[in-house]
VEXGUGU-325116 format. One record per residue (C-alpha): residue in three letters; x, y, z. Coordinates in Angstrom, 3 decimals. Layout:
residues N
@residu->ALA; x->X; y->Y; z->Z
...
This chain:
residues 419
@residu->UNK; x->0.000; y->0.000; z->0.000
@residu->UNK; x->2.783; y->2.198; z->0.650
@residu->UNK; x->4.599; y->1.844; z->-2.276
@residu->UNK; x->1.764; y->2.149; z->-4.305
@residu->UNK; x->1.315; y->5.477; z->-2.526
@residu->UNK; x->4.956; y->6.575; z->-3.329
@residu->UNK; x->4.332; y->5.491; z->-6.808
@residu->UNK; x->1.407; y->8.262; z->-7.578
@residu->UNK; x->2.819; y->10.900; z->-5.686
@residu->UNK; x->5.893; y->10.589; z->-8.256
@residu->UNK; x->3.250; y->10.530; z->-11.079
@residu->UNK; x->1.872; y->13.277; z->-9.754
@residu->UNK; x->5.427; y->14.927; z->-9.232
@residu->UNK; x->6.083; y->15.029; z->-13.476
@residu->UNK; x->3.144; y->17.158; z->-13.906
@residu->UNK; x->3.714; y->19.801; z->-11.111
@residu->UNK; x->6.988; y->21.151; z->-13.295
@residu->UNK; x->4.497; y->21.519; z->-16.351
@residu->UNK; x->2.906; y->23.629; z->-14.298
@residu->UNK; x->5.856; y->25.550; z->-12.828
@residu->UNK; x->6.996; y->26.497; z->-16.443
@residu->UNK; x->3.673; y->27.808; z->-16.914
@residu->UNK; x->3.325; y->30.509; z->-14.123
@residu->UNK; x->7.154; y->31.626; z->-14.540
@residu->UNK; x->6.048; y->32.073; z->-18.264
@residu->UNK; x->3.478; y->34.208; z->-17.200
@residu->UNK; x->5.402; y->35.849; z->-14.962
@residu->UNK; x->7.877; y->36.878; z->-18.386
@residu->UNK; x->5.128; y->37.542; z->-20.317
@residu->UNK; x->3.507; y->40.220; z->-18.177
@residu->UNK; x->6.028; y->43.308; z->-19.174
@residu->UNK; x->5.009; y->42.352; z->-22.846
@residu->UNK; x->1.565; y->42.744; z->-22.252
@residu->UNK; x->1.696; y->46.663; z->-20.970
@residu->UNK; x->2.319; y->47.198; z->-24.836
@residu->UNK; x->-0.700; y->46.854; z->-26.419
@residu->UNK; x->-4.208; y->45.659; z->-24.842
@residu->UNK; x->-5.560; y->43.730; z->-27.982
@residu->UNK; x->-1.775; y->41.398; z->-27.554
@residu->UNK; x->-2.577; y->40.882; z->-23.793
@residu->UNK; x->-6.359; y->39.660; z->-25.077
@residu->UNK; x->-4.710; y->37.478; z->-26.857
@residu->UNK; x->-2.343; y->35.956; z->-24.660
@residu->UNK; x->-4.237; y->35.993; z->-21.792
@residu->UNK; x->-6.756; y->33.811; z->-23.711
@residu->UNK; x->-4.072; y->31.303; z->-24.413
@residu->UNK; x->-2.834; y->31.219; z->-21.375
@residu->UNK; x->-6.250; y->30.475; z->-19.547
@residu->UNK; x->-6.669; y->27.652; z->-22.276
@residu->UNK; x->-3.112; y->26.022; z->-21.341
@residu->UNK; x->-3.976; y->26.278; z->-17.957
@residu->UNK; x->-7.282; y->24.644; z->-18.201
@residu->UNK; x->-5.378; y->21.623; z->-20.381
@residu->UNK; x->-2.748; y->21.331; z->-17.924
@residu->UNK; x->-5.356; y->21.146; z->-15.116
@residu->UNK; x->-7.262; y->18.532; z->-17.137
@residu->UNK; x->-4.793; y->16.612; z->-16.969
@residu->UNK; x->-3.441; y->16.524; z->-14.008
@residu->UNK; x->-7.113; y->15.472; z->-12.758
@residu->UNK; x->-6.655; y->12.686; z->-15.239
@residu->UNK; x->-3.126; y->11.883; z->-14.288
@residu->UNK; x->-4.672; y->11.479; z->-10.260
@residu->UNK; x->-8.121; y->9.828; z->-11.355
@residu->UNK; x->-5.369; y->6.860; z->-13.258
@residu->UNK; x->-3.263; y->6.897; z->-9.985
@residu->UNK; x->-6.439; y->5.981; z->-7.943
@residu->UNK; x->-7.922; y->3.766; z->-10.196
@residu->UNK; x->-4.930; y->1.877; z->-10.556
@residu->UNK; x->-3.919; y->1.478; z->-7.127
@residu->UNK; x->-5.389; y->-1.881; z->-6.140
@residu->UNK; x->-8.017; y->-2.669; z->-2.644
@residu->UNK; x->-6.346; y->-3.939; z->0.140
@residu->UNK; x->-7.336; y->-7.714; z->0.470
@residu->UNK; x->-9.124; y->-8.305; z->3.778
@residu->UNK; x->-7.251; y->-10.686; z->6.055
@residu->UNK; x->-8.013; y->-12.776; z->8.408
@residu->UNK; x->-6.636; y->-13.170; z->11.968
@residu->UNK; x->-4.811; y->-11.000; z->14.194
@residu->UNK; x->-7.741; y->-10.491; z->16.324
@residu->UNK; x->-7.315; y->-8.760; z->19.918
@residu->UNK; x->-8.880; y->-9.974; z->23.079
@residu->UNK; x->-11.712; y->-6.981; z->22.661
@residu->UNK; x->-12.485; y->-8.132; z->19.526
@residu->UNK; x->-13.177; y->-11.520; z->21.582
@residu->UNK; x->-15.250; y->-10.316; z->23.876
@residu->UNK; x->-17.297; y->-7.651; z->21.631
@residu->UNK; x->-17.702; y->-10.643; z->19.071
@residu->UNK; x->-19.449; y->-12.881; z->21.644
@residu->UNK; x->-21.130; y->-10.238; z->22.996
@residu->UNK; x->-22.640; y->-9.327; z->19.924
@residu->UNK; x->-23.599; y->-12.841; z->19.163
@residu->UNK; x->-25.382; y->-13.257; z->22.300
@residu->UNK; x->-26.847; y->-10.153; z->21.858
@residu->UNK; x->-25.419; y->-8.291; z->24.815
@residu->UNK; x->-24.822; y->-5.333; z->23.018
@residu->UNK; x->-26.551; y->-3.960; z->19.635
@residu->UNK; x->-25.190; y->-4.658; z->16.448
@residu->UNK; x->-25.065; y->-0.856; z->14.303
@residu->UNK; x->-28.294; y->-1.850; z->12.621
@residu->UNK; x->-30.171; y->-2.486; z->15.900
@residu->UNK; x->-30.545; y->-5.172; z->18.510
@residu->UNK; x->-29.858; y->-8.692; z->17.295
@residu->UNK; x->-29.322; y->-11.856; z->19.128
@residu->UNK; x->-27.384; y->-14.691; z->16.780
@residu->UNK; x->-27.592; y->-16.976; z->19.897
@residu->UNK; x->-31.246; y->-16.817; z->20.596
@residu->UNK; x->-31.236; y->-19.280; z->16.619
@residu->UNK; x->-27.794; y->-20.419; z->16.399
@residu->UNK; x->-27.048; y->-22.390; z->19.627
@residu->UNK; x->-24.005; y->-21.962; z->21.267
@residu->UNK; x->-23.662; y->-25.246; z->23.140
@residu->UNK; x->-25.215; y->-29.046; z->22.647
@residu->UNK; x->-28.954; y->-29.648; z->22.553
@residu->UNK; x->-30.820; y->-32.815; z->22.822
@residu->UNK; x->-33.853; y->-31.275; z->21.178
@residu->UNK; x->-33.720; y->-30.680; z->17.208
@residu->UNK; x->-32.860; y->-26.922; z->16.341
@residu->UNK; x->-32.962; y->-26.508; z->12.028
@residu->UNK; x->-30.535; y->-23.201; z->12.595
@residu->UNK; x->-27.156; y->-24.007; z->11.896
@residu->UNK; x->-25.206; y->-24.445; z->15.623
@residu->UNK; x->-22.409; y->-21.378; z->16.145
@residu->UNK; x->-19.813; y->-24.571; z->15.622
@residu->UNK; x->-21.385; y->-25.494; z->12.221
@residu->UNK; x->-21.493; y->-21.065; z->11.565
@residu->UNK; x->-17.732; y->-21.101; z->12.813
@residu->UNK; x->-16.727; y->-24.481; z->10.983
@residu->UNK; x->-18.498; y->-23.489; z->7.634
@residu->UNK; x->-16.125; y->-20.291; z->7.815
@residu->UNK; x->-13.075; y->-21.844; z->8.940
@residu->UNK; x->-13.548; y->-24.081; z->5.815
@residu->UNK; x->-14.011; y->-21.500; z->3.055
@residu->UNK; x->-11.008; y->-18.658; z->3.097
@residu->UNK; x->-13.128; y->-16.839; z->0.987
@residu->UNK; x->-16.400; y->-16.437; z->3.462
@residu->UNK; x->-16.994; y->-13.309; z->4.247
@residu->UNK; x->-19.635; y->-12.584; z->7.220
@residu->UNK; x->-20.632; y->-9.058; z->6.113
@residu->UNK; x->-21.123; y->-10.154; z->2.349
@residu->UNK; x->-23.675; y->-13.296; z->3.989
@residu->UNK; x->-25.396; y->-11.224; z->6.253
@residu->UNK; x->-25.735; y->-7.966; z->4.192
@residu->UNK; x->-26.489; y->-9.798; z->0.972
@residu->UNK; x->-28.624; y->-12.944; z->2.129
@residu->UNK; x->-30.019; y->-15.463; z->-0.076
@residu->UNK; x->-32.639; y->-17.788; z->0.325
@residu->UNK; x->-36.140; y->-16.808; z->1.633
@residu->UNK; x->-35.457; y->-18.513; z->4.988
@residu->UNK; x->-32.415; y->-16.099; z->5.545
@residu->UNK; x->-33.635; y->-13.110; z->4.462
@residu->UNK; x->-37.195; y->-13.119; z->6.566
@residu->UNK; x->-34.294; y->-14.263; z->9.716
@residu->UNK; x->-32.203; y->-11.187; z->9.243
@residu->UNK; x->-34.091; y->-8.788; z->7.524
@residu->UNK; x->-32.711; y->-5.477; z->8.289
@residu->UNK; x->-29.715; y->-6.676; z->9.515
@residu->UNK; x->-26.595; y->-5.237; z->8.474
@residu->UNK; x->-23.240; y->-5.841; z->9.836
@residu->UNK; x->-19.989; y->-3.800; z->9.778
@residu->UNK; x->-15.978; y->-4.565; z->8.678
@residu->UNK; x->-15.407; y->-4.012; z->12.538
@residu->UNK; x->-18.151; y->-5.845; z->13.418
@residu->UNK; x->-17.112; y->-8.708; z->11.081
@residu->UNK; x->-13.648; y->-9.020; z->12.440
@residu->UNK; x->-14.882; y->-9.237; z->15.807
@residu->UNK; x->-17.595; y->-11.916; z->15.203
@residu->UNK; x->-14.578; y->-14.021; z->13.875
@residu->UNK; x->-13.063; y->-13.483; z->16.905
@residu->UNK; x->-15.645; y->-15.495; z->18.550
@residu->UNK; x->-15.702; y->-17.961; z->15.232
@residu->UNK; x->-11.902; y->-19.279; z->16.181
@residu->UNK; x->-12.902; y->-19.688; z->19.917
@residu->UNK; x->-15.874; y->-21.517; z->19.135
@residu->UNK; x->-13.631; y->-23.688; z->17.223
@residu->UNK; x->-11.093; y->-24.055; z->19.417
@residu->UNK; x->-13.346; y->-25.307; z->22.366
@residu->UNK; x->-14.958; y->-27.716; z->20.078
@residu->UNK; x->-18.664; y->-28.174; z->20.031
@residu->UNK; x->-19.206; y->-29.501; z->23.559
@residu->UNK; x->-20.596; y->-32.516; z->24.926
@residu->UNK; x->-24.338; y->-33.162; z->26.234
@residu->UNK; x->-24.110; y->-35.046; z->29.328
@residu->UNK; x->-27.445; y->-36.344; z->30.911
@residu->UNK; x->-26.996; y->-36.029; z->34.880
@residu->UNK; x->-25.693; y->-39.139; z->36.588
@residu->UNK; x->-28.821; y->-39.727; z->38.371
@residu->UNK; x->-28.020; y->-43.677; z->38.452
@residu->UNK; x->-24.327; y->-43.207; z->39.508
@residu->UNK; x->-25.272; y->-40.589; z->42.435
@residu->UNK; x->-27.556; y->-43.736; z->43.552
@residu->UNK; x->-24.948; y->-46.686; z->43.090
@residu->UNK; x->-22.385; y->-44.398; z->44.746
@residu->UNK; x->-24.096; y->-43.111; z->47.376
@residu->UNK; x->-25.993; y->-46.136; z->48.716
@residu->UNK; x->-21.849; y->-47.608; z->48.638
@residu->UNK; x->-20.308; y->-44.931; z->50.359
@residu->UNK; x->-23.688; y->-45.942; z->53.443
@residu->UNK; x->-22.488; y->-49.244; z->53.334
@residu->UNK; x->-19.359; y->-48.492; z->53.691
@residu->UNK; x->-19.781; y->-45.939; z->57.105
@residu->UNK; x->-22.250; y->-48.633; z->58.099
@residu->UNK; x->-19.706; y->-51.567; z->58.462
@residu->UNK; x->-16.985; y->-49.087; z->59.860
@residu->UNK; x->-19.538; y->-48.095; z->62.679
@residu->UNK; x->-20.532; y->-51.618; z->63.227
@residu->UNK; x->-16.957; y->-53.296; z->63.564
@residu->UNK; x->-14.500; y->-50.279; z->65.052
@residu->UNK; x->-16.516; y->-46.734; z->65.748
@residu->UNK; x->-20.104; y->-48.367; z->67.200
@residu->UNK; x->-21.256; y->-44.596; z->67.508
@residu->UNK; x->-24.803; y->-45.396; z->66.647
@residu->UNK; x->-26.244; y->-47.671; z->69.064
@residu->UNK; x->-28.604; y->-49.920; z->67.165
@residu->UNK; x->-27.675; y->-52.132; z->65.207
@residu->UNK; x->-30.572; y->-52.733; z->62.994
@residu->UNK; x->-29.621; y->-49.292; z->61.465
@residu->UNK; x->-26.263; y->-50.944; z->60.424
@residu->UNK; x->-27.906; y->-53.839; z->59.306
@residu->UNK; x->-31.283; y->-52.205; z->57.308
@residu->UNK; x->-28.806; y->-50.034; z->55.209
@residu->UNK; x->-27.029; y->-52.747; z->54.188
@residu->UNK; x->-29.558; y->-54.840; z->53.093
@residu->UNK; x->-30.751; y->-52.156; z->50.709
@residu->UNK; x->-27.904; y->-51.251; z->49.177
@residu->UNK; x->-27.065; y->-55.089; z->48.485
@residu->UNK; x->-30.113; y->-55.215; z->47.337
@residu->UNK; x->-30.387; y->-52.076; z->45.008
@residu->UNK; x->-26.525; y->-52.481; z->43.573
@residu->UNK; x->-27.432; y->-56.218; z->42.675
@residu->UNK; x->-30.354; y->-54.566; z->40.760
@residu->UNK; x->-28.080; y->-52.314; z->38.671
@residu->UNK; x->-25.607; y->-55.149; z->38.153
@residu->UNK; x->-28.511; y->-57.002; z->36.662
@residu->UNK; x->-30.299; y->-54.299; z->34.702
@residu->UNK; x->-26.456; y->-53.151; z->33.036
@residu->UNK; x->-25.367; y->-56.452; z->32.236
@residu->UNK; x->-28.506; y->-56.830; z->30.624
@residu->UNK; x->-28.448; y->-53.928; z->28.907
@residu->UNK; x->-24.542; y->-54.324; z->28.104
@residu->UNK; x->-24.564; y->-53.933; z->24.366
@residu->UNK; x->-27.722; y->-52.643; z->23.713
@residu->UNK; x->-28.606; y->-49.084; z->22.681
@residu->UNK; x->-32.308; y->-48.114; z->22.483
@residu->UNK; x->-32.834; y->-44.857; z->22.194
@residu->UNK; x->-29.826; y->-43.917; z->20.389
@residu->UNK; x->-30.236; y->-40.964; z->18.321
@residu->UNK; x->-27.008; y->-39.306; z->17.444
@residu->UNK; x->-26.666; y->-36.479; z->16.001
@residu->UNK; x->-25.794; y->-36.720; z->11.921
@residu->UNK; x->-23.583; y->-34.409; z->9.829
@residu->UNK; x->-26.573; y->-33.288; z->7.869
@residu->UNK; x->-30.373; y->-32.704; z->9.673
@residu->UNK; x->-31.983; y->-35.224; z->7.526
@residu->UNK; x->-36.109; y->-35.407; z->8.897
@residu->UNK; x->-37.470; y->-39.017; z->7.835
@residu->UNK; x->-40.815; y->-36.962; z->9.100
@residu->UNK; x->-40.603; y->-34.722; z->6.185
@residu->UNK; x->-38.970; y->-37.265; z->3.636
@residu->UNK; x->-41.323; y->-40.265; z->4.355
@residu->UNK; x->-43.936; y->-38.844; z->6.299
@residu->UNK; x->-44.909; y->-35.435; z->4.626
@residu->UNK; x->-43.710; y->-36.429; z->1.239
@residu->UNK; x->-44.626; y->-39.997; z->1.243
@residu->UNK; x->-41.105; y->-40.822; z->0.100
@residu->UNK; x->-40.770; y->-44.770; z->0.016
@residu->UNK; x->-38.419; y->-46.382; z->1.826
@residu->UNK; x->-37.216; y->-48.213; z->-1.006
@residu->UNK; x->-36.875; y->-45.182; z->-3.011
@residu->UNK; x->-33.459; y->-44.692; z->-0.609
@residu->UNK; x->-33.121; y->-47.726; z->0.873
@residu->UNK; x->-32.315; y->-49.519; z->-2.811
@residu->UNK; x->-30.740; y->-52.798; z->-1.761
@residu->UNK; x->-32.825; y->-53.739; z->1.231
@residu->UNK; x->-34.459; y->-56.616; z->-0.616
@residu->UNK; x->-31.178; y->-58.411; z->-1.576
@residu->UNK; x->-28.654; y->-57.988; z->0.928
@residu->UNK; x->-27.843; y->-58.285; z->4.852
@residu->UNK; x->-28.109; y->-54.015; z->5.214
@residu->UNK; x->-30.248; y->-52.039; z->4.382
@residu->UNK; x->-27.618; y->-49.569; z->3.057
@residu->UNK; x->-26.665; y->-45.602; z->3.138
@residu->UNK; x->-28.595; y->-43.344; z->0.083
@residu->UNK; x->-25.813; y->-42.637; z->-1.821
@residu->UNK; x->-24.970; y->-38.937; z->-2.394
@residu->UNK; x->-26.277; y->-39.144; z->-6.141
@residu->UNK; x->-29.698; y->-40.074; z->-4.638
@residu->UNK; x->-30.052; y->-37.417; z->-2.567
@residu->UNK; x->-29.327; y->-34.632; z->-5.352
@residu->UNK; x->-32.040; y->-36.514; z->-7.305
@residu->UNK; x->-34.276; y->-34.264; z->-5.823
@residu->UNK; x->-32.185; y->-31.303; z->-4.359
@residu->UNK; x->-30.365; y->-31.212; z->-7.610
@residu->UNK; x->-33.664; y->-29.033; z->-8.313
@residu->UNK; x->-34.810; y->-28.277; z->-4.132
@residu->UNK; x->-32.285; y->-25.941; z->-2.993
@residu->UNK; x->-33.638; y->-24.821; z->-0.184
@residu->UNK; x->-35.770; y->-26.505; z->2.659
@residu->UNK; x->-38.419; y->-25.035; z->5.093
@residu->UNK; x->-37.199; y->-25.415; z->8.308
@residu->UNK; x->-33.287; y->-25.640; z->7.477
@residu->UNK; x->-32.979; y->-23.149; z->5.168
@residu->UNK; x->-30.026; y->-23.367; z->2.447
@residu->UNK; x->-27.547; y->-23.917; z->5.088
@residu->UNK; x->-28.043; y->-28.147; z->5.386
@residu->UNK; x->-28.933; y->-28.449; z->1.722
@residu->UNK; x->-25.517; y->-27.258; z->0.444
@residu->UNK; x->-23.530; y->-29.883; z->2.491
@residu->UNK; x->-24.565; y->-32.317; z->-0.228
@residu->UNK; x->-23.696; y->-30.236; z->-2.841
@residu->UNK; x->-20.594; y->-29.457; z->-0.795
@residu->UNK; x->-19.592; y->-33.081; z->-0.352
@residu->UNK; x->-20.638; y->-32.961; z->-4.425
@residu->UNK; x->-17.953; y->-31.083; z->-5.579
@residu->UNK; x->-15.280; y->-32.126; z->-3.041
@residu->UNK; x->-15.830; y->-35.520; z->-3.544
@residu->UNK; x->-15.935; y->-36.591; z->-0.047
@residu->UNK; x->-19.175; y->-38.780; z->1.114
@residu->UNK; x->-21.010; y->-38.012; z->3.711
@residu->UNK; x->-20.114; y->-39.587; z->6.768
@residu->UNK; x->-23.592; y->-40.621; z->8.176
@residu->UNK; x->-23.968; y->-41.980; z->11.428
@residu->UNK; x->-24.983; y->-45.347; z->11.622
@residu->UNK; x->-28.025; y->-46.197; z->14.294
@residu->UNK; x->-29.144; y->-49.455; z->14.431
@residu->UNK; x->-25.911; y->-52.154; z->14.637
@residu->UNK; x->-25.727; y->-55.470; z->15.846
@residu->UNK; x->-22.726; y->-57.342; z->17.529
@residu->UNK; x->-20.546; y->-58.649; z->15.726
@residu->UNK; x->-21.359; y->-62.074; z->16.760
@residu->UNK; x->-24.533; y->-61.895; z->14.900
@residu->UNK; x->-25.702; y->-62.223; z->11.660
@residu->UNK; x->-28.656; y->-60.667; z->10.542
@residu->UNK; x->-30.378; y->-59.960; z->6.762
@residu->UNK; x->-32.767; y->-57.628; z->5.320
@residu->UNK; x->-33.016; y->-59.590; z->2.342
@residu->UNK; x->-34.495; y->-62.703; z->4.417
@residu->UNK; x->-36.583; y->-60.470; z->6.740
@residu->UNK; x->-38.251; y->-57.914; z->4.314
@residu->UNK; x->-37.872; y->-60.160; z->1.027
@residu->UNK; x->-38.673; y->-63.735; z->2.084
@residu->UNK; x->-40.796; y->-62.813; z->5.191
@residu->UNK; x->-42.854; y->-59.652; z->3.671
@residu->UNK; x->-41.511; y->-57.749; z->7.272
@residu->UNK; x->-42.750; y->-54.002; z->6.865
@residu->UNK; x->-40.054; y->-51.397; z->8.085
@residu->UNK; x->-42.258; y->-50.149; z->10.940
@residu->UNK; x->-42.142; y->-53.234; z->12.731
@residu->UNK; x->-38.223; y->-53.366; z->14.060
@residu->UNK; x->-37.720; y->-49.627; z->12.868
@residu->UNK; x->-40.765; y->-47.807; z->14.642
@residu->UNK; x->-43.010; y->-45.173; z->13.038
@residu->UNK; x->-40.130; y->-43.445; z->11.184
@residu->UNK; x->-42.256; y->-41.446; z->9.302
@residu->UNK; x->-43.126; y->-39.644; z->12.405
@residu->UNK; x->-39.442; y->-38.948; z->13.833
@residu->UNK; x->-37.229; y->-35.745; z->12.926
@residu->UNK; x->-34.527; y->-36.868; z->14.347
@residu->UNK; x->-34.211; y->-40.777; z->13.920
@residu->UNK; x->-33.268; y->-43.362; z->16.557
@residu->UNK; x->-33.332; y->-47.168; z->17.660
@residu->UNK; x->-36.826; y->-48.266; z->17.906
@residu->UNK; x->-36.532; y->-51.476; z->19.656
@residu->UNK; x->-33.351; y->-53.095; z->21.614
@residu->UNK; x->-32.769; y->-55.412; z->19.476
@residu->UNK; x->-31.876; y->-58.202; z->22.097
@residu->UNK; x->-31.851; y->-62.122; z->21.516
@residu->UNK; x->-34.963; y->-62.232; z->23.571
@residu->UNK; x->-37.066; y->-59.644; z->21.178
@residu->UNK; x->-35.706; y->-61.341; z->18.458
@residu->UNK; x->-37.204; y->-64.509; z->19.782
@residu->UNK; x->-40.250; y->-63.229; z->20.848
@residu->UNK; x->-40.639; y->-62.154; z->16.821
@residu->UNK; x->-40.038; y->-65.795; z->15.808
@residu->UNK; x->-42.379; y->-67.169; z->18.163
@residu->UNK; x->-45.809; y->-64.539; z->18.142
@residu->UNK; x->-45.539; y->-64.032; z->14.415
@residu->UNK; x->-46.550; y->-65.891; z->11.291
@residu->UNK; x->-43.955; y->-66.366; z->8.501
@residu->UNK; x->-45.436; y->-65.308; z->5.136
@residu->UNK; x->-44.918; y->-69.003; z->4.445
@residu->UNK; x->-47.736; y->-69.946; z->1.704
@residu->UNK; x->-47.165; y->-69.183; z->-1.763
@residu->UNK; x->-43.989; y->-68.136; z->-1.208
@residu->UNK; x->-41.321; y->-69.671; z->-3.210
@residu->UNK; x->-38.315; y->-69.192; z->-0.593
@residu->UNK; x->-40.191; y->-71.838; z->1.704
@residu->UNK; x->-40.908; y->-74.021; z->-0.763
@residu->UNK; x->-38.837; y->-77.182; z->0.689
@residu->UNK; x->-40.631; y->-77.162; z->3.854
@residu->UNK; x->-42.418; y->-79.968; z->1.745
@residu->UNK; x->-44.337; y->-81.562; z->5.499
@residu->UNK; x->-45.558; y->-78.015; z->6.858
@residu->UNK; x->-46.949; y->-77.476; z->3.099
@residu->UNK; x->-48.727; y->-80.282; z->3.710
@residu->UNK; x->-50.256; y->-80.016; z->7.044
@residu->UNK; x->-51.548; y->-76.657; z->5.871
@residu->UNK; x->-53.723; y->-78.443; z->3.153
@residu->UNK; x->-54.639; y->-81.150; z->5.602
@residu->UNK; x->-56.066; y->-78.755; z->8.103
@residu->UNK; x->-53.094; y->-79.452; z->10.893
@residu->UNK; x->-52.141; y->-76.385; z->11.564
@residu->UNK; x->-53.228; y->-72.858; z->9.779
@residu->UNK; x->-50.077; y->-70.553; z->9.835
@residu->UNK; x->-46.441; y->-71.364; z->10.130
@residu->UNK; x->-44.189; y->-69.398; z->12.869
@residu->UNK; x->-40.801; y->-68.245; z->12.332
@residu->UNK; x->-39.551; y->-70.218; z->15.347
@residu->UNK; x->-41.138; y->-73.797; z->12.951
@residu->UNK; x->-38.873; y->-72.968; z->10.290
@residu->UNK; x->-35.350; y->-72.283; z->12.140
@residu->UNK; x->-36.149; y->-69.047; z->13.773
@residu->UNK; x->-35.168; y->-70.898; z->17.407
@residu->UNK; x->-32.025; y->-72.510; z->15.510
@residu->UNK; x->-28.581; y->-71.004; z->17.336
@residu->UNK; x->-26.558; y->-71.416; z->13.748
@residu->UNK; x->-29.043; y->-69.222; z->12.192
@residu->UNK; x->-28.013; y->-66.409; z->13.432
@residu->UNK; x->-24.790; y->-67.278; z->15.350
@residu->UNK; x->-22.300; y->-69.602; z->13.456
């Protein structure tokens, strides 16, 4: 910047001596002029003309100079701690932004939630930036696109000072990470706590004896024996299992809006469910079927929308999340279960259609899987997979038995599913 400063005002320095010549030329024309008035006219007209030219273009000369000199890039970095703390002040809205009161954190959440926001999280705001060198705050926010954005921050405007500081707070949101949701140890406050009773209890009993009565010592120690074998039962039971899991994915895909409000069938994503042992991931390519064209979603905005074309033109798949997952001990296949016995989704995988946010339906144990196989009827007649079950064909047409259960035709059988 400097040099290109330097630069014009030597430009600017080869015209001044134009103009030098001119006034001392004046200045030697003057005594000339006392001899006639119709001569000084004259010359007086030419030298206002000259004068105007030279001024012309020296105006030029300085309008080249600026035009020429090139902007100063905007970098990033370098940011004080005020910048810090103004940036996440603004973003919480602690203090006005120059166009008026606005409070980013009141859409974009600042820490974990375990209920579904569509807004874009201040991590995914500060991650999306990080990402692109060329994302510029003020040019989003001042120029929005998408009707989502613009109704959000309409009349919003933010300044190059403001901007600097609200990436202040973008690399300290990155550097402490999203966060962690932690439900509160309500079990382990129990399990401890009931231990730690035990624990005084025996001390008073054998050494101390402070408290007199003994069937204090001996009532506490029943119940905690009693409630800590009930939580060694109840985890190793549940040692494996994960109902309820619902993580959160890298993009906030709604099966309620996919499958329940546009009737989107599960096959449509779900291609090789029929013939193999998954169900499988929709490939990128099937989800720009459709947002090749839908660019922009209701709830979400652009924001979620262009991660697939983001993972599009960088090549990189989406890294989805999976939910449901067996041990590895145990085999499992969609093709026999939805293929050969005519399952419907709904029935291991919930109403899906009615969940935003996805997540394990059932526990999946031995004993539900069991249960299945012995309560339900195989879609065994007229179906060419169970054709060389050649007896139970027969007692069917004999009038021995009306249905066949899963648990008749190897659904009890250990090698089935563990071999």
């Amino acid at each position: 910047m400097h040099n290109t400063f330097k630069e014009g005002i030597i430009r600017l320095g080869k015209v001044f001596p134009m103009v030098l010549v001119l006034l001392i030329s004046i200045i030697c024309w003057l005594p000339k002029a006392v001899q006639g008035q119709d001569t000084l006219a004259g010359e007086a007209e030419g030298v206002v003309e000259t004068v105007d030219s030279l001024v012309e273009e020296t105006a030029e000369a300085a309008a080249e100079i600026t035009e020429n000199q090139p902007a100063e890039a905007y970098a990033r970095g370098g940011y004080s701690k005020q910048d810090l703390r103004r940036g996440e002040r603004l973003f919480k809205g602690l203090v006005p932004f120059g166009s008026g009161a606005h409070s980013c954190a009141s859409c974009h959440y600042t820490s974990r939630t375990d209920t579904l926001n569509w807004n874009p999280s201040a991590f995914d705001l500060a991650l999306a930036w990080h990402k692109d060198p060329e994302y510029r705050i003020q040019q989003k926010m001042n120029n929005p696109t998408g009707m989502r954005m613009m109704t959000d921050h309409l009349d919003m405007t933010v300044t190059l000072e403001e901007e600097r500081q609200l990436e202040a707070y973008y690399e300290a949101i990155l550097e402490e990470g999203p966060g962690e949701l932690r439900a509160y140890p309500v079990n382990s406050i129990i399990f401890w706590g009931l231990g730690v009773l035990m624990l005084l209890a025996v001390v008073d009993l054998l050494i101390t004896k402070k408290v007199r009565f003994k069937a204090i010592h001996v009532l506490i120690l029943i119940v905690g024996l009693v409630v800590h074998m009930q939580y060694a039962v109840a985890e190793s039971r549940n040692l494996g299992r994960t109902q309820g899991y619902a993580p959160d994915q890298p993009i906030k895909f709604s099966h309620l809006v996919h499958a329940g409000e546009n009737a989107i069938d599960c096959n449509y994503c779900h291609t090789v469910n029929q013939f193999s042992p998954s169900s499988g991931i929709p490939s990128n390519n099937t989800c720009l079927n459709c947002h090749g064209v839908i660019r922009e979603g209701t709830r979400s905005g652009r924001f979620e929308i262009n991660k697939i074309h983001q993972a599009e033109e960088s090549g990189k798949p989406i890294e989805w999340l999976r939910i449901h997952d067996l041990p590895d001990h145990t085999f499992y296949s969609h093709a026999q279960h939805v293929n050969a016995g005519g399952l419907e989704c709904l029935e291991c995988h919930g109403t899906v259609e009615e969940m935003h946010v996805l997540y394990q339906h059932a526990d999946l144990s031995m004993g539900w899987c069991l249960t299945c196989h012995r309560d339900n009827d195989a879609d065994f007649v007229g179906n060419p997979y169970f054709g060389i079950y050649k007896q139970l064909h027969q007692d069917i047409k004999d009038g021995k038995i009306d249905a066949v259960k899963a648990a008749q035709i190897g659904g009890e059988d250990c090698m089935k599913c563990h071999y």
